[in-house]
TIDODO-973078 format. One record per residue: residue number from 1; residue in three letters; x, y, z of N, C-alpha, C, CB in turn. Coordinates in steps of 0.1 Angstrom, whole numbers. Glycine has a CB too. Layout:
! TIDODO-973078
[node NUM, ALA, [X, Y, Z], [X, Y, Z], [X, Y, Z], [X, Y, Z]];
...
! end
This chain:
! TIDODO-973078
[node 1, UNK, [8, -12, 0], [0, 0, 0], [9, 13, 0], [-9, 0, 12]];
[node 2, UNK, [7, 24, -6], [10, 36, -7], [7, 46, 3], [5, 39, -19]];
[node 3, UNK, [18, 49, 10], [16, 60, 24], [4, 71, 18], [34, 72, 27]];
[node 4, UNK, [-1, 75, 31], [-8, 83, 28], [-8, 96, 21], [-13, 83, 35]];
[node 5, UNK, [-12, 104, 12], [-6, 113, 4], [-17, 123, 4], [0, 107, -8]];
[node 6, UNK, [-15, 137, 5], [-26, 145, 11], [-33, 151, -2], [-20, 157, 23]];
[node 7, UNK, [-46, 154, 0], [-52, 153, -13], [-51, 168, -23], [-69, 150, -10]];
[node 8, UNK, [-51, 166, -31], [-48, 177, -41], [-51, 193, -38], [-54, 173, -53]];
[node 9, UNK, [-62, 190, -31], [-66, 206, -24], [-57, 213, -17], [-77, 206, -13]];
[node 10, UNK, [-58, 200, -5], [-44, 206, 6], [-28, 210, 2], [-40, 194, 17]];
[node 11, UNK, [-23, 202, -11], [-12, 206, -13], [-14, 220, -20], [-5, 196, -21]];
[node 12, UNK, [-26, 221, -29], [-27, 238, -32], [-25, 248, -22], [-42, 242, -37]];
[node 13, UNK, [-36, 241, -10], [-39, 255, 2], [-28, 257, 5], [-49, 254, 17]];
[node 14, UNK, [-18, 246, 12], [-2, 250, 13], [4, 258, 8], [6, 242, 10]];
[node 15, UNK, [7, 256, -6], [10, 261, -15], [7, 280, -15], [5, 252, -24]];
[node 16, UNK, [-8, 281, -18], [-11, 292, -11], [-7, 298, 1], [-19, 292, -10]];
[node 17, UNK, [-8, 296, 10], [-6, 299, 27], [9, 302, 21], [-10, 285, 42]];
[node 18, UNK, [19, 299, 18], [35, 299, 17], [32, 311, 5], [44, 281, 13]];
[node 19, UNK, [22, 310, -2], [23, 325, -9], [21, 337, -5], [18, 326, -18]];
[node 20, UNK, [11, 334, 3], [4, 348, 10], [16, 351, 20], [-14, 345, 21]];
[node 21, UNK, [21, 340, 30], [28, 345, 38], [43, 355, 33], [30, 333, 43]];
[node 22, UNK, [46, 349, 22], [57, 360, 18], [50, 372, 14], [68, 355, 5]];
[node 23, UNK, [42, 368, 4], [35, 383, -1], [31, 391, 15], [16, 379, -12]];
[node 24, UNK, [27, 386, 30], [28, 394, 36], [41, 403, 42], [22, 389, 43]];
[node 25, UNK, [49, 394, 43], [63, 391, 47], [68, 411, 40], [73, 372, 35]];
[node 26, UNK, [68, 407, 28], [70, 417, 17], [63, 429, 18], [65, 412, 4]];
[node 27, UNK, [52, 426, 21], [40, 440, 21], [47, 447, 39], [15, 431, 23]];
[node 28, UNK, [46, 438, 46], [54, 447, 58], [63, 451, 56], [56, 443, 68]];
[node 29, UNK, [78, 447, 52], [91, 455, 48], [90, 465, 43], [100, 450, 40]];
[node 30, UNK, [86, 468, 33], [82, 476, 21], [73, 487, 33], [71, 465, 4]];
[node 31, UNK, [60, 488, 33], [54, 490, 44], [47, 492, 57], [53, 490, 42]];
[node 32, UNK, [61, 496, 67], [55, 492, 80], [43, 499, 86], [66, 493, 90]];
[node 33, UNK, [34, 501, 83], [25, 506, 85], [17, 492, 87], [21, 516, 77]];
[node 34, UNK, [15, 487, 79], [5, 474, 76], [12, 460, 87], [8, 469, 55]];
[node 35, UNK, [17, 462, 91], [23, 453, 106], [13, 462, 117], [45, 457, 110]];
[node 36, UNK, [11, 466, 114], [-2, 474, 127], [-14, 468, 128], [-8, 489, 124]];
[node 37, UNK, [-14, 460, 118], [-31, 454, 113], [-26, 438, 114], [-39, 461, 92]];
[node 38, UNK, [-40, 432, 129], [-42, 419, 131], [-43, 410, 124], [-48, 417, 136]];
[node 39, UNK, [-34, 399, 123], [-35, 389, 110], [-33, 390, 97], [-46, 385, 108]];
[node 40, UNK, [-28, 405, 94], [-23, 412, 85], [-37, 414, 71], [-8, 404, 80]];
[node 41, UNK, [-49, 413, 76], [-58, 416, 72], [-60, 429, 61], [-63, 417, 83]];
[node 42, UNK, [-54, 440, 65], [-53, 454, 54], [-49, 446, 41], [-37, 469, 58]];
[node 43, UNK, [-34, 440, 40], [-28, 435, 32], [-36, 425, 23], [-19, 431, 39]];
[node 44, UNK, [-40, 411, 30], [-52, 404, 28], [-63, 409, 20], [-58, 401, 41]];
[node 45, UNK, [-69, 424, 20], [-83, 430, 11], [-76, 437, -3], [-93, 445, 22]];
[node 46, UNK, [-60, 445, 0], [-54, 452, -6], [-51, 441, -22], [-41, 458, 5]];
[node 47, UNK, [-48, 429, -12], [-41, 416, -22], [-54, 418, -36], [-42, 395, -12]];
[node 48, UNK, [-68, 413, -24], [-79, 411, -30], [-83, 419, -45], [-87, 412, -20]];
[node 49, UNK, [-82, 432, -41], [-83, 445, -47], [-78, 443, -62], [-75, 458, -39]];
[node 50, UNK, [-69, 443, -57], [-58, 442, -68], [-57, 427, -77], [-42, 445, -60]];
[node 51, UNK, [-60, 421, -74], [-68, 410, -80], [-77, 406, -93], [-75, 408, -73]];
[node 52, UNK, [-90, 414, -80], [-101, 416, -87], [-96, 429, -99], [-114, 420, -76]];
[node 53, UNK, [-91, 436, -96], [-91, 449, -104], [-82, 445, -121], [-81, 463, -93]];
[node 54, UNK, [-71, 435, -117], [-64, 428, -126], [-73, 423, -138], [-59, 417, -118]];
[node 55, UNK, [-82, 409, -130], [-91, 401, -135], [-103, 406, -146], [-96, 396, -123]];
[node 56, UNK, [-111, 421, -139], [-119, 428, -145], [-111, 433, -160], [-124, 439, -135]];
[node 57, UNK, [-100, 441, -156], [-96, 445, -170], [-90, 431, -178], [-84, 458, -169]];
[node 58, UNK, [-86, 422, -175], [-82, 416, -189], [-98, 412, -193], [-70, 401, -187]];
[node 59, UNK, [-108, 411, -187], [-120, 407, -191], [-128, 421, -202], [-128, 402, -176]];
[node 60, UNK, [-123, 429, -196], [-126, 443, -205], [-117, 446, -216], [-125, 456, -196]];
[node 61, UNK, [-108, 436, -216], [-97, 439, -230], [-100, 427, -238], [-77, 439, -225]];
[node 62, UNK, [-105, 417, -236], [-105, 400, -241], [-98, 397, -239], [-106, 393, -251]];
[node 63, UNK, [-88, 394, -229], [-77, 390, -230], [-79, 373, -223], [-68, 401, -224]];
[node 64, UNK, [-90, 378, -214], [-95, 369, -209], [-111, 365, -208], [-91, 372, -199]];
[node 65, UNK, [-115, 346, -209], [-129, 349, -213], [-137, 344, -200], [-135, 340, -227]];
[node 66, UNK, [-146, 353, -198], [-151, 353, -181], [-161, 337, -183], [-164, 371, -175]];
[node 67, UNK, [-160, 333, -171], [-168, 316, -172], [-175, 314, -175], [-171, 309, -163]];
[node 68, UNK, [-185, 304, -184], [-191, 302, -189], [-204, 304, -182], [-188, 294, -193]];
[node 69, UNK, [-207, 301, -171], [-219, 302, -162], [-222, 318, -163], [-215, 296, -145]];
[node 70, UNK, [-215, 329, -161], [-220, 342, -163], [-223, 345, -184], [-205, 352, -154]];
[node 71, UNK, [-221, 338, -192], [-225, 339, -207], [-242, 348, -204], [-225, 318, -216]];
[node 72, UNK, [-248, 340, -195], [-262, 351, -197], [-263, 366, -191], [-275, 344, -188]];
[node 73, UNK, [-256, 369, -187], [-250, 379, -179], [-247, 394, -189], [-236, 373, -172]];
[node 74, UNK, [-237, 389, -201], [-235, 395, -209], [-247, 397, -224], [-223, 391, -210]];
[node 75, UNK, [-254, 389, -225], [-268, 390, -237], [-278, 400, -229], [-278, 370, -241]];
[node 76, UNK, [-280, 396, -213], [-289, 404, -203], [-284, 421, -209], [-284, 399, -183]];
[node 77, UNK, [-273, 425, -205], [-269, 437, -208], [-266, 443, -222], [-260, 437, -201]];
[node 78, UNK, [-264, 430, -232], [-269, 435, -247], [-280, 438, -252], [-268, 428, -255]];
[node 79, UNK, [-293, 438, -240], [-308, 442, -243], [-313, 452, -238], [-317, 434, -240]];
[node 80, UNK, [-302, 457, -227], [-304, 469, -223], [-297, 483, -236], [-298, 469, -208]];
[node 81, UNK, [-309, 493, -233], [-307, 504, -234], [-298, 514, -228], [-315, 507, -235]];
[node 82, UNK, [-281, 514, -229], [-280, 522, -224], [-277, 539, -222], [-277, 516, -223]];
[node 83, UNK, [-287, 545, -234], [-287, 559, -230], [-298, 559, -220], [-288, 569, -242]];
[node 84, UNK, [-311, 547, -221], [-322, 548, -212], [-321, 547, -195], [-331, 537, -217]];
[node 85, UNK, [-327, 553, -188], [-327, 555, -174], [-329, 543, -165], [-337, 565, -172]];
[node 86, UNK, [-322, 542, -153], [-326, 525, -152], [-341, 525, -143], [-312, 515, -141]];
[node 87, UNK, [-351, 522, -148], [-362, 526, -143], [-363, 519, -135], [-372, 528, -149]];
[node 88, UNK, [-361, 508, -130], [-365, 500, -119], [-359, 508, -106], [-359, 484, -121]];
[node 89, UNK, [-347, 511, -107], [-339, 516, -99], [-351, 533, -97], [-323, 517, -107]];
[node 90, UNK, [-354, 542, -108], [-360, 549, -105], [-372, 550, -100], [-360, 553, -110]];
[node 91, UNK, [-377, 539, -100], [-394, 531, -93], [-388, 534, -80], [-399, 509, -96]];
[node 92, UNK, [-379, 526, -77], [-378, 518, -64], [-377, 533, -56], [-362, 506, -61]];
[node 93, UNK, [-367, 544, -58], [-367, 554, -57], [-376, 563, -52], [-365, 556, -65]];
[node 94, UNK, [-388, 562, -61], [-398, 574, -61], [-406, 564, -50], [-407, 580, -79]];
[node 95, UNK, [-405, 553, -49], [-412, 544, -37], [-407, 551, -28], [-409, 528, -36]];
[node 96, UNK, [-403, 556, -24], [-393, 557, -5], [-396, 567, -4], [-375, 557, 0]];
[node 97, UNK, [-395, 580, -12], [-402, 592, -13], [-414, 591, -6], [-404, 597, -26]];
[node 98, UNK, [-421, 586, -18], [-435, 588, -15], [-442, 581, -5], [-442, 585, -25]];
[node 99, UNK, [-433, 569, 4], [-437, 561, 14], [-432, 578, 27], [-426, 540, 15]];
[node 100, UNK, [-425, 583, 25], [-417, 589, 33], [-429, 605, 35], [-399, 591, 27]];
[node 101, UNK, [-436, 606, 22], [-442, 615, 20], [-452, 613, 32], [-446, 615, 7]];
[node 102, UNK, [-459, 600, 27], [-472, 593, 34], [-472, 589, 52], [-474, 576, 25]];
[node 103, UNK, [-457, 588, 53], [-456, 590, 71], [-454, 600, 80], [-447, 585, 77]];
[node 104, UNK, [-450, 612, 69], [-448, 623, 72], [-465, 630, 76], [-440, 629, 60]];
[node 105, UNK, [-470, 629, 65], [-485, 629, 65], [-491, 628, 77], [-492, 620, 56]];
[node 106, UNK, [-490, 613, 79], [-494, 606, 94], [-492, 614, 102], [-486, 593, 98]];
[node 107, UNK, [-483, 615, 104], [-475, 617, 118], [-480, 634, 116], [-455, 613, 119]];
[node 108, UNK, [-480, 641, 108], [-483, 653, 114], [-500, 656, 113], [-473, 665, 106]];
[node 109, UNK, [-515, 645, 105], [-526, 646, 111], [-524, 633, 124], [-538, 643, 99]];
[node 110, UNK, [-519, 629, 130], [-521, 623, 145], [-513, 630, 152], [-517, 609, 147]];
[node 111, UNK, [-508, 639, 147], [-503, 654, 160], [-515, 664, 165], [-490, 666, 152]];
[node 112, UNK, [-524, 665, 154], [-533, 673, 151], [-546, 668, 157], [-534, 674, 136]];
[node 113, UNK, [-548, 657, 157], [-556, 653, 167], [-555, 651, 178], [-559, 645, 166]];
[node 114, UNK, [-541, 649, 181], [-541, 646, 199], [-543, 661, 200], [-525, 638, 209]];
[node 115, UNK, [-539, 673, 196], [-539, 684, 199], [-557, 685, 204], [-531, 693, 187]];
[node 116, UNK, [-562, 682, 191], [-581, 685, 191], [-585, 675, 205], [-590, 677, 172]];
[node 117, UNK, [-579, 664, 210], [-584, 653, 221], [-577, 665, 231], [-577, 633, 221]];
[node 118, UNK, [-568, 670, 232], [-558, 676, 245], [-548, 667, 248], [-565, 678, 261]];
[node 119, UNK, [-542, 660, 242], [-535, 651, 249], [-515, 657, 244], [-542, 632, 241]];
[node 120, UNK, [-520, 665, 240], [-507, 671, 231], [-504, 685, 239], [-511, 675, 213]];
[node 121, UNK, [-495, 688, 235], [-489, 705, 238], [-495, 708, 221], [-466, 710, 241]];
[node 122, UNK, [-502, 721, 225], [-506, 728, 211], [-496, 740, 213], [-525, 733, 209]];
[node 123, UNK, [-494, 739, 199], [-484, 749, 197], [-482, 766, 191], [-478, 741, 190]];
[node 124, UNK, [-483, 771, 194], [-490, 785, 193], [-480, 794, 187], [-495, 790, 207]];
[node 125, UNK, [-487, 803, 178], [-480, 812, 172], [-476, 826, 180], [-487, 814, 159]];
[node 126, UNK, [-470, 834, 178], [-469, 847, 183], [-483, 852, 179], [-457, 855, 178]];
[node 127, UNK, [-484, 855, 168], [-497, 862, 164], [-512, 858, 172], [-499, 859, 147]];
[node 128, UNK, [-512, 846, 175], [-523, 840, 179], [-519, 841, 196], [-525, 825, 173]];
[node 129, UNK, [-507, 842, 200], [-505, 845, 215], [-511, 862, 219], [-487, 842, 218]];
[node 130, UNK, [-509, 870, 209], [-514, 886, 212], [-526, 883, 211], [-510, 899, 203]];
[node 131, UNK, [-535, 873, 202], [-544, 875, 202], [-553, 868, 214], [-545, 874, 191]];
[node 132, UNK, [-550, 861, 219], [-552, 859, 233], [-553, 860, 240], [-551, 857, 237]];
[node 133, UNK, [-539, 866, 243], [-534, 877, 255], [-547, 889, 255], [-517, 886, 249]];
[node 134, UNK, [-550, 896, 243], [-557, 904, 239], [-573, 901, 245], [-554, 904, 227]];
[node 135, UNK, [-576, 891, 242], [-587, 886, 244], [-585, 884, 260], [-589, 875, 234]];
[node 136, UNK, [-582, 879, 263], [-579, 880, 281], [-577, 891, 287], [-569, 874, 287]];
[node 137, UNK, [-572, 900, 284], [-569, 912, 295], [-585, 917, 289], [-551, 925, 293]];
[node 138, UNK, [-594, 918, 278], [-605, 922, 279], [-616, 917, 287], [-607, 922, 269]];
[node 139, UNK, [-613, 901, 289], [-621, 898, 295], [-620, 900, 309], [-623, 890, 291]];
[node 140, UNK, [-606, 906, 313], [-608, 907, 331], [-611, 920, 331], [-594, 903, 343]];
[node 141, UNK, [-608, 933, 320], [-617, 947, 322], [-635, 945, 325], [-615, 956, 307]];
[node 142, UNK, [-641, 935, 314], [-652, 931, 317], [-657, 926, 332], [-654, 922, 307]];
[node 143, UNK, [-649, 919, 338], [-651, 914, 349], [-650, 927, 363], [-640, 903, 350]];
[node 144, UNK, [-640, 936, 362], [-636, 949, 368], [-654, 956, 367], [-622, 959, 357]];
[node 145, UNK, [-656, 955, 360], [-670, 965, 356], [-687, 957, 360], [-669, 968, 337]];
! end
């Protein structure tokens, strides 16, 4: 029988882990700043970044052809219009407004009624305070007499 021999994944992840580790190794010399950050995590998203950013442009040049499973992805966006506006996006939009409109609404006729029940502070203008005022100092002359 043949010793046991670890399966093709694990010699990749190895393989990896011994890459990342220098690529960190590297990223801290070069930059000691990034030795500040636990598990070297900055480095870890920065790698990522740069990656993805790689990957996108050869896919934007052909250089590279993106996987077959996304093929519907690209006909989807050959049927769009794109000088046209993305209206779903502008639906969704004018939805939050107008939900925002409609609670606004709410909330200021159920202020208006607790005011009409008393259950509120009613809130009084200047103009309507003189006129009050006004109205009360007449009515205690009336009372004087």
């Amino acid at each position: 029988m043949a010793p046991h021999q670890p399966d093709n994944r694990q010699t990749q992840n190895i393989f990896l882990m011994d890459v990342k580790a220098k690529l960190f190794a590297a990223a801290r010399e070069r930059h000691p700043i990034l030795a500040r950050y636990h598990n070297d995590w900055a480095t870890a998203e920065i790698a990522k970044q740069y990656v993805k950013n790689k990957r996108n442009n050869a896919y934007k040049n052909g250089w590279l052809e993106p996987p077959a499973k996304y093929s519907h992805l690209k006909a989807n966006a050959a049927k769009r219009n794109p000088s046209a506006p993305r209206s779903r996006q502008n639906k969704l939009a004018n939805a939050k407004i107008a939900k925002k409109r409609v609670t606004a609404k709410k909330t200021s006729t159920s202020k208006k009624a607790a005011v009409k029940k008393g259950k509120a502070k009613a809130v009084v203008s200047d103009d309507e305070d003189e006129e009050m005022s006004d109205a009360e100092s007449e009515g205690a002359m009336e009372e004087d007499d």
